[in-house]
C-alpha positions in Angstrom: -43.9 -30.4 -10.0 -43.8 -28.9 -6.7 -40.1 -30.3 -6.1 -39.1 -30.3 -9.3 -36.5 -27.4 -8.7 -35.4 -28.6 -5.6 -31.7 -29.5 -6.9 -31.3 -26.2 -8.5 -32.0 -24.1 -5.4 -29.9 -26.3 -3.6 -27.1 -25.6 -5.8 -27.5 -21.5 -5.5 -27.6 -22.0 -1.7 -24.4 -23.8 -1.7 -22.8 -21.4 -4.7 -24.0 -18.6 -2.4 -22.6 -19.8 1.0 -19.1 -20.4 -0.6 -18.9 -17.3 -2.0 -20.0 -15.7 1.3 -16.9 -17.9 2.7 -14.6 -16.2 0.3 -15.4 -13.0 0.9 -15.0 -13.1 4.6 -11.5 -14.7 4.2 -10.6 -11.9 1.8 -11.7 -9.4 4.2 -10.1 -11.3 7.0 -6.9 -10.9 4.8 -6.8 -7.1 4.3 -7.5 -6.3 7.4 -4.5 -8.7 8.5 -2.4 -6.8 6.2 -3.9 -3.5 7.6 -2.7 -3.8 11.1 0.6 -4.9 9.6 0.6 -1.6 7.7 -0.3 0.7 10.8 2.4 -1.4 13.4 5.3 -0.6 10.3 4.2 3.2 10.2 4.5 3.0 13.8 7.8 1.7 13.8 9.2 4.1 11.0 7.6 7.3 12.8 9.7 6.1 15.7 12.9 5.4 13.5 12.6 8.7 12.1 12.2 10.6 15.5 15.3 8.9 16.7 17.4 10.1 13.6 15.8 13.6 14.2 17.4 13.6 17.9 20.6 12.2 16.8 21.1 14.5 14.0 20.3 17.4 16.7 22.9 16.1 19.1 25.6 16.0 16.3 24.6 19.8 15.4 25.0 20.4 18.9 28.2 18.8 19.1 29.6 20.5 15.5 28.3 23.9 17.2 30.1 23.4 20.4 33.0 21.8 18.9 33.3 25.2 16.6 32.8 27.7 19.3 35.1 26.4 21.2 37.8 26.7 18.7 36.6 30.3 17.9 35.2 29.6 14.2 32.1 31.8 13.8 29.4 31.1 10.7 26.9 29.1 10.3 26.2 26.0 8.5 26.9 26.0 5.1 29.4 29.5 5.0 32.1 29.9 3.0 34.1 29.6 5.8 33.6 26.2 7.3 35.0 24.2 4.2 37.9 23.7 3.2 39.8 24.4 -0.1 
């Protein structure tokens, strides 16, 4: 029965190339979602510099405005808020 098993191993071949198949779409998935991942880090990292340099201009601005009108103190003091 030399080809007796012939069917069999055909059947593993074919169960092991569709498995093969499924992994490398599930691989071909993550690293999609990967690249995704990294460009959105990118983006936020960008966002949040931006808010940095705005929040600095409006210290700047605060700091300016208050020398200007002679109020000394620093953020925070007693006596920059009101009552």
């Amino acid at each position: 029965m030399i080809g007796g098993d012939g069917g069999a191993m055909g059947a593993l071949a074919g169960f092991i190339v569709g498995l093969g198949i499924v992994v490398a779409g599930l691989v071909a998935v993550v690293a999609r979602r990967q690249r995704r991942a990294s460009a959105g880090k990118a983006e936020g990292m960008l966002i949040e510099q931006q808010a940095r340099r705005e929040a600095e201009q409006v210290r700047s601005e605060v700091l300016a405005l208050h020398a200007h009108a002679g109020v000394t103190g620093t953020f925070g003091s007693s006596r920059l808020t009101r009552r």
